[in-house]
C-alpha positions in Angstrom: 3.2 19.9 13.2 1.7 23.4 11.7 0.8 23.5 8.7 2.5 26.9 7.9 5.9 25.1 7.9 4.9 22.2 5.1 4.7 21.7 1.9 0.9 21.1 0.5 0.4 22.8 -2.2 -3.4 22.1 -2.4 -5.7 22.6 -5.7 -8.8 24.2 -5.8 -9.9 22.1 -9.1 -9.0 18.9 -10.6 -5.9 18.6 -12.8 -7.1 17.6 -16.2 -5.0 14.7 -16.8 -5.9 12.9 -13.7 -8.8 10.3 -15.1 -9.6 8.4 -11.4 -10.6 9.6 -8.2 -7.3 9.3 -6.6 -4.7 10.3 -8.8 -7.3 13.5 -9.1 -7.7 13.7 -4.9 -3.2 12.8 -4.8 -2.6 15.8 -7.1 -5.9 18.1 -5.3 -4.3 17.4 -1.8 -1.3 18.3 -2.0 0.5 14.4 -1.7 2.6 13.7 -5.3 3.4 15.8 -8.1 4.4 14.9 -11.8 7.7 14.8 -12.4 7.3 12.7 -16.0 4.6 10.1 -17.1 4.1 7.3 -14.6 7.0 8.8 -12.5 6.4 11.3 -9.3 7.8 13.5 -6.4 6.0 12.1 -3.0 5.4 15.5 -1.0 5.3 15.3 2.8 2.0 14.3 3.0 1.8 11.9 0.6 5.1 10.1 1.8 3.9 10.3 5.5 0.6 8.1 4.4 3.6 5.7 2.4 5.7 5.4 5.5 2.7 4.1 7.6 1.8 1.4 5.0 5.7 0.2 5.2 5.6 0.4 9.0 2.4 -1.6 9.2 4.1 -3.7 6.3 6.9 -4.5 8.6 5.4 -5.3 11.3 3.6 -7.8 10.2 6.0 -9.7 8.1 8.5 -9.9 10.6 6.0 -11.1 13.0 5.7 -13.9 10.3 9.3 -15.0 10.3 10.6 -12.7 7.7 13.6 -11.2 7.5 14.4 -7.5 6.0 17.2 -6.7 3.6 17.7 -4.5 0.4 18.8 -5.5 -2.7 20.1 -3.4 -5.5 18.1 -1.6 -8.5 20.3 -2.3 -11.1 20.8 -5.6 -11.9 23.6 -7.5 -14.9 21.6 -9.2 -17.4 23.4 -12.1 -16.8 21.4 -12.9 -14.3 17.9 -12.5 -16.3 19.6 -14.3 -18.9 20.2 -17.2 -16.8 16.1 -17.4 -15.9 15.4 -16.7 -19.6 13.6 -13.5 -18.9 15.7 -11.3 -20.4 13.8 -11.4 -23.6 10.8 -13.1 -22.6 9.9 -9.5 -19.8 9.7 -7.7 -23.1 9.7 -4.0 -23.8 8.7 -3.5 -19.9 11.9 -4.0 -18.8 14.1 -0.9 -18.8 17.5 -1.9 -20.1 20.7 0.5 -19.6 24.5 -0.5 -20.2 27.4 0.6 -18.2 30.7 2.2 -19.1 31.7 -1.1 -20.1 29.2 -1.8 -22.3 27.8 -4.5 -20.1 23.8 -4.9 -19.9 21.9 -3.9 -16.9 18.2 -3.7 -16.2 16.4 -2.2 -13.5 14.6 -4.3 -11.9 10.6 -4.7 -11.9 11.0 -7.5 -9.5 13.9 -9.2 -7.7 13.7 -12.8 -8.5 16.9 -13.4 -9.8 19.0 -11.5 -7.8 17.7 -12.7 -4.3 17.9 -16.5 -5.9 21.3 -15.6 -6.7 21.8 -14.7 -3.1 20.3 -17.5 -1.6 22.7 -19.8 -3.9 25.5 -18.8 -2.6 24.4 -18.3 1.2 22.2 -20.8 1.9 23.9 -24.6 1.2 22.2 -27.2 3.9 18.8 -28.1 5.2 19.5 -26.7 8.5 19.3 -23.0 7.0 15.9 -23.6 5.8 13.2 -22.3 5.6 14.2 -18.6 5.3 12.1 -15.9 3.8 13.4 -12.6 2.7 11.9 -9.1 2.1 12.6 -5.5 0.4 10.8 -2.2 0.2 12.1 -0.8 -2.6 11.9 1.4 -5.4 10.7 -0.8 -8.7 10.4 0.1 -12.7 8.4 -0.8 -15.3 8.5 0.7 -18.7 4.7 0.8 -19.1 3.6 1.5 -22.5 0.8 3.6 -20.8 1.3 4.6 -17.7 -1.8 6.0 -16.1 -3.9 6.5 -13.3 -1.4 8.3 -10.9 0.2 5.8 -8.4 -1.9 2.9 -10.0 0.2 2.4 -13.0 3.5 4.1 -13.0 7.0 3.7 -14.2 8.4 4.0 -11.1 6.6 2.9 -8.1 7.2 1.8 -4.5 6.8 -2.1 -3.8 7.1 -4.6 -1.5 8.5 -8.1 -2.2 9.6 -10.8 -0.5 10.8 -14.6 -1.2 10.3 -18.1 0.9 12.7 -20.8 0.4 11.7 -24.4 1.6 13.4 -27.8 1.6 10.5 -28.6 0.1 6.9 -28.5 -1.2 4.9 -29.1 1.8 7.5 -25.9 3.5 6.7 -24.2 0.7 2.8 -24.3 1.3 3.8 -23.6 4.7 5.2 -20.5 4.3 2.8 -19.2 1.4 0.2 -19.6 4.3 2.1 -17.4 6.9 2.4 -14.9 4.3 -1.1 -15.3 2.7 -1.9 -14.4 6.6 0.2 -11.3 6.8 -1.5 -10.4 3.6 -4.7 -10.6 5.4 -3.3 -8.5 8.3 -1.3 -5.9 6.8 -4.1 -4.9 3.9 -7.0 -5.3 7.4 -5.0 -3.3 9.3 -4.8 -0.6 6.7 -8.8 -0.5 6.3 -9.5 -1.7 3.6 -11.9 -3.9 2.1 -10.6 -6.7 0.4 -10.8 -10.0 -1.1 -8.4 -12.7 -2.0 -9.0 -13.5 -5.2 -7.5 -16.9 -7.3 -5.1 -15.9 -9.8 -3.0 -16.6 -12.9 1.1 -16.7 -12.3 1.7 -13.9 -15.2 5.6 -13.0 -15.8 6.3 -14.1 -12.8 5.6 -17.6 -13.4 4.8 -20.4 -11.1 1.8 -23.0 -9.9 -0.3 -21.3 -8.7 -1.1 -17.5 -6.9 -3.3 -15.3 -5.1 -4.5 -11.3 -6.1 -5.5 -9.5 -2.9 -7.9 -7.0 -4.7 -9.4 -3.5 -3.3 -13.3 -3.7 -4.1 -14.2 -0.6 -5.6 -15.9 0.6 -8.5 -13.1 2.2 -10.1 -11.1 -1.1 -10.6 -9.4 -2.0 -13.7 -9.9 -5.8 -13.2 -13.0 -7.8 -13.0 -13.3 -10.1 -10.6 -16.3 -13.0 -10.0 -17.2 -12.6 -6.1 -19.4 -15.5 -4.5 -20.7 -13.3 -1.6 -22.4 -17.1 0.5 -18.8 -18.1 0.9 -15.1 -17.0 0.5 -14.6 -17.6 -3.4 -13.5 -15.1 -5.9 -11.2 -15.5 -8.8 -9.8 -13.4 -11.4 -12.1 -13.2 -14.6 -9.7 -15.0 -16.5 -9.1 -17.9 -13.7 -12.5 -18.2 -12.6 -13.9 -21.7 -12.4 -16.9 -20.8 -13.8 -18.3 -20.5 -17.2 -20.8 -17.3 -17.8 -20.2 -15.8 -14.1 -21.8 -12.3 -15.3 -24.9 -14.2 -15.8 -25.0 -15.6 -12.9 -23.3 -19.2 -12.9 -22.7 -21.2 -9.8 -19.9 -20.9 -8.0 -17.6 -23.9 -8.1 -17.3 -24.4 -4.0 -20.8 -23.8 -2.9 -22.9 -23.5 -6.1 -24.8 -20.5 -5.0 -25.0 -17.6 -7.6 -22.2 -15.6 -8.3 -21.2 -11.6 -9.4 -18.5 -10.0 -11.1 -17.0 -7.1 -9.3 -14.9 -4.6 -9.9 -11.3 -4.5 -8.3 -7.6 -3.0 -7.4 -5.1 -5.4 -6.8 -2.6 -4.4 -4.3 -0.8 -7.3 -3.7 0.1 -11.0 -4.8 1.8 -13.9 -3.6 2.9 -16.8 -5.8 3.4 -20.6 -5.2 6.6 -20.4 -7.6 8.1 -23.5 -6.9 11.2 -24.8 -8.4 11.0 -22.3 -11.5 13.9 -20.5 -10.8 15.4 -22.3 -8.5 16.6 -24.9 -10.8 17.6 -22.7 -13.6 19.7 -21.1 -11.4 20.7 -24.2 -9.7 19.8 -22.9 -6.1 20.4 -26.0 -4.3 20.9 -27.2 -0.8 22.3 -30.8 1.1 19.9 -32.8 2.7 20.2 -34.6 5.9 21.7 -37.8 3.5 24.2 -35.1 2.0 22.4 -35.5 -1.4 22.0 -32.1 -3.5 17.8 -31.1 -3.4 16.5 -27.9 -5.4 15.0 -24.8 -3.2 11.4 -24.9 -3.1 10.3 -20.9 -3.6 7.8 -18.5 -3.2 7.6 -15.0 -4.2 4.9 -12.2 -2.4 4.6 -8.8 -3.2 2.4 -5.5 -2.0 2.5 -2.2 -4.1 3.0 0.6 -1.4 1.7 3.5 -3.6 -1.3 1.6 -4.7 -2.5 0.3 -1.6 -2.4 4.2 -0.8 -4.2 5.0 -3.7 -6.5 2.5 -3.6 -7.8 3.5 0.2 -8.8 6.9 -1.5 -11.0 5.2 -4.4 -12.8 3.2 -1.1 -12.6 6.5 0.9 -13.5 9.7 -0.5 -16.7 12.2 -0.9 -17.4 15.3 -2.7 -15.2 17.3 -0.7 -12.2 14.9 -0.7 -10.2 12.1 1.2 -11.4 10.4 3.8 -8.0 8.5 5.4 -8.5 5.2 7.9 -7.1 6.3 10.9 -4.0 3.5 10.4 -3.0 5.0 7.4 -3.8 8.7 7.4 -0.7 11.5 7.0 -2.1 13.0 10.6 -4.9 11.7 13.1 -6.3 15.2 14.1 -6.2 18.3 12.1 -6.8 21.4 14.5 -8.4 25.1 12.7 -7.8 27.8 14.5 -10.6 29.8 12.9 -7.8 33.1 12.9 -4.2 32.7 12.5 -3.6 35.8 14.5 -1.8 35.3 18.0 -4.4 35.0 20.7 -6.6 32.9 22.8 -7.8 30.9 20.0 -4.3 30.6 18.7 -3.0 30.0 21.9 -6.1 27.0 22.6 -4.6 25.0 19.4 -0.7 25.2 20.8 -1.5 24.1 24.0 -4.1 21.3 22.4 -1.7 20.4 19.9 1.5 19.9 22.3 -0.9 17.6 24.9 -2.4 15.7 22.4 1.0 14.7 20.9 2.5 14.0 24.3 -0.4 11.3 24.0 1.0 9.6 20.7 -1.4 11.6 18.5 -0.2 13.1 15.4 -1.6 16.7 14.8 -1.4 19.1 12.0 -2.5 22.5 13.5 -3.6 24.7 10.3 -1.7 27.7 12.2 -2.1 30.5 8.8 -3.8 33.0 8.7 -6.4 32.5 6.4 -10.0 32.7 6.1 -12.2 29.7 7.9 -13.5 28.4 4.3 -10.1 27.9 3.2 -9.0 26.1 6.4 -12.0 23.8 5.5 -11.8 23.0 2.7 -8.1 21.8 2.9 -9.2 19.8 5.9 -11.8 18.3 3.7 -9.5 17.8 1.1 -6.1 16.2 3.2 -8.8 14.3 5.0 -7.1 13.5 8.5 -9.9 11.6 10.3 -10.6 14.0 13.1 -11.3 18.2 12.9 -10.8 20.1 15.6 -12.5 23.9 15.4 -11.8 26.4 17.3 -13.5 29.7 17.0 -13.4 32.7 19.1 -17.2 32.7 20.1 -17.0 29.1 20.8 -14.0 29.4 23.2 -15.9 32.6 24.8 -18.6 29.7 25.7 -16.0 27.2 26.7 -16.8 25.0 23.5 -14.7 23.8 20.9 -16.0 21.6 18.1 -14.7 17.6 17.2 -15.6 16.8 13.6 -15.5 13.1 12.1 -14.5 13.5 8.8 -15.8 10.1 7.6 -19.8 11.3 9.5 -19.5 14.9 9.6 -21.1 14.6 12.7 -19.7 17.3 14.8 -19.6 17.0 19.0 -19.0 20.4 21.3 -16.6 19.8 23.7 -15.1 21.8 26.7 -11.5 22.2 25.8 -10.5 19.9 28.9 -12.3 17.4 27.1 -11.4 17.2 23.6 -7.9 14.8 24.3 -9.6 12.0 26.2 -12.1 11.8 23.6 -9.5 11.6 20.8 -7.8 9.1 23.1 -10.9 6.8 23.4 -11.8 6.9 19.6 -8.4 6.4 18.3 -7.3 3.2 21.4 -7.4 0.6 17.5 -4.5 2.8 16.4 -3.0 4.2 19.8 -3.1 0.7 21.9 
């Protein structure tokens, strides 16, 4: 794709209302703009990199069983009522009336309308289990929103729903989808933990944060680094953990770390499924309540939260998986010629092979051209410069290294096919 033909409007210097690295690198690259607090325009870029977090996303929760649908933003308040969190959600929920005068809200999550759904669908055992899932646009009337795509009003999210007959299903399906947790947020390259959590609004027996380790995170979380263990400050089993307490499941030390969550999955249980009297017949013919569980992933923060692991100095730093393009070419002049010509003809084989290229085809000066490549961050540069070609080199730079490799021009694909096989197959 060239570069001349999209929209990234880059920034030299860092907006001054952006407080964290990545809503400062989002705004600096060219990916989102403001449109009002907490709520923002994705630009190509910045919906590309969204896209491949749904598509990875999807992938792996339908390999888990689940099944895709969309529900609706607006949903009556009758149906909030009915759950009781109507009032109980609070000043976070935005509230609208119709025409009619009849109450709406728009949803922050999708409890009641998929257990509404599942009500009226869903009547014997033989239907069960079933697990639903949305990507959709969510709202949340923050009283603060900040941090870019960390805390908005408006955001992208994942969610999806298990029904059960009952509660061993339930556990059941919370592990398939704790799995897919583990896959999707792997697969994105990240580092993560799973981290023991409390059930919050969304109410239940017990859930799971999956949290983005970086230094930047708003929660603290205590990390036992000899086994698997962490927990949310608030949860953990521990008394003191900042000073070192045991952990609770191997007693070896413990640390609290800072971290983003991205995504959560709850054991809810019969919560709403009996105030909503979602009910199915057993094999006997006798009525039984739904056994639930609810997961979700924020899209726009799992982005965002890959640039506070990956960035330096100069800018982003994408995982391959993840990244708006795999290779960015620079034609050091934009002027038609052999160099020119050398990034066309590079560009069109290396997406015959199932790379994605951005070929920086303007014509502007070489520290510009690197300095947005810096700044977009696509994992792989390749430079081509007119002495360079006249010696039958062209240059392959790893963003993430630096390190730079001269390559003969016949060379350059099969190299980008060999380090990119993880994403390529």
């Amino acid at each position: 794709m060239r570069q001349s033909g999209l929209l990234i409007p880059t920034l030299r210097d860092d907006p001054g209302d952006a407080e964290i690295v990545s809503h400062r690198l989002m705004l600096r690259a060219g990916l989102i703009r403001k449109v009002a607090a907490g709520i923002y325009t994705y630009l190509p870029l910045g919906l590309r990199v969204i896209r491949k977090v749904e598509r990875i996303i999807r992938e792996e929760l339908n390999r888990a069983g689940a099944q895709e649908l969309l529900m609706p933003i607006a949903a009556p308040a009758e149906l909030w009522q009915e759950t009781g969190r109507w009032d109980f959600y609070g000043k976070e929920l935005f509230r609208l009336q119709d025409r009619h005068e009849r109450d709406f809200c728009l949803g922050p999550t999708h409890e009641e309308i998929i257990t509404d759904l599942v009500r009226r669908e869903i009547r014997s055992y033989r239907q069960l289990p079933a697990n639903f899932y949305q990507i959709q646009t969510k709202f949340r009337d923050e009283i603060r929103p900040r941090f870019g795509l960390m805390r908005g009003r408006e955001f992208i999210m994942k969610d999806a729903y298990s029904f059960d007959a009952d509660a061993a299903g339930a556990k059941e399906s919370y592990r398939k989808m704790y799995e897919a947790y583990q896959a999707i947020f792997t697969r994105c390259g990240l580092v993560f933990r799973p981290v023991e959590a409390d059930t919050g609004l969304i109410g239940g027996t017990s859930s799971h944060e999956f949290m983005v380790l970086a230094d930047t995170g708003e929660d603290g979380i205590a990390v036992c680094d000899a086994c698997d263990y962490a927990a949310n400050v608030e949860h953990a089993e521990v008394r003191n953990a900042a000073g070192g307490d045991a952990c609770p499941r191997c007693a070896k030390p413990m640390r609290i770390a800072r971290g983003i969550e991205i995504g959560h999955v709850f054991m809810l249980g019969t919560t709403y499924s009996e105030k909503m009297k979602a009910v199915y017949l057993d094999k006997q013919g006798q009525e039984q309540v739904i056994v639930m569980g609810c997961y979700g992933i924020g899209v726009g923060r799992t982005a965002a939260s890959s640039i506070e692991q990956n960035h330096d100095a100069k800018g982003i730093i994408w995982p391959a998986p993840i990244a708006p393009f795999h290779v960015h070419i620079l034609p050091l002049t934009g002027k038609p010629g052999a160099v020119l010509d050398t990034a066309c003809a590079l560009e069109a084989e290396l997406e015959k092979a199932g790379i994605e290229v951005l070929l920086d085809d303007r014509d502007e000066r070489p520290g510009v051209k690197f300095n947005d490549a810096d700044l977009i961050g696509c994992p792989y540069h390749v430079v081509i410069g007119e002495k360079g070609l006249k010696d039958g080199q062209l240059e392959l730079k790893e963003r993430r290294t630096g390190t730079v490799t001269k390559l003969a021009p016949a060379e350059i694909a099969s190299r980008l096919k060999e380090l990119l096989v993880p994403i390529l197959g």
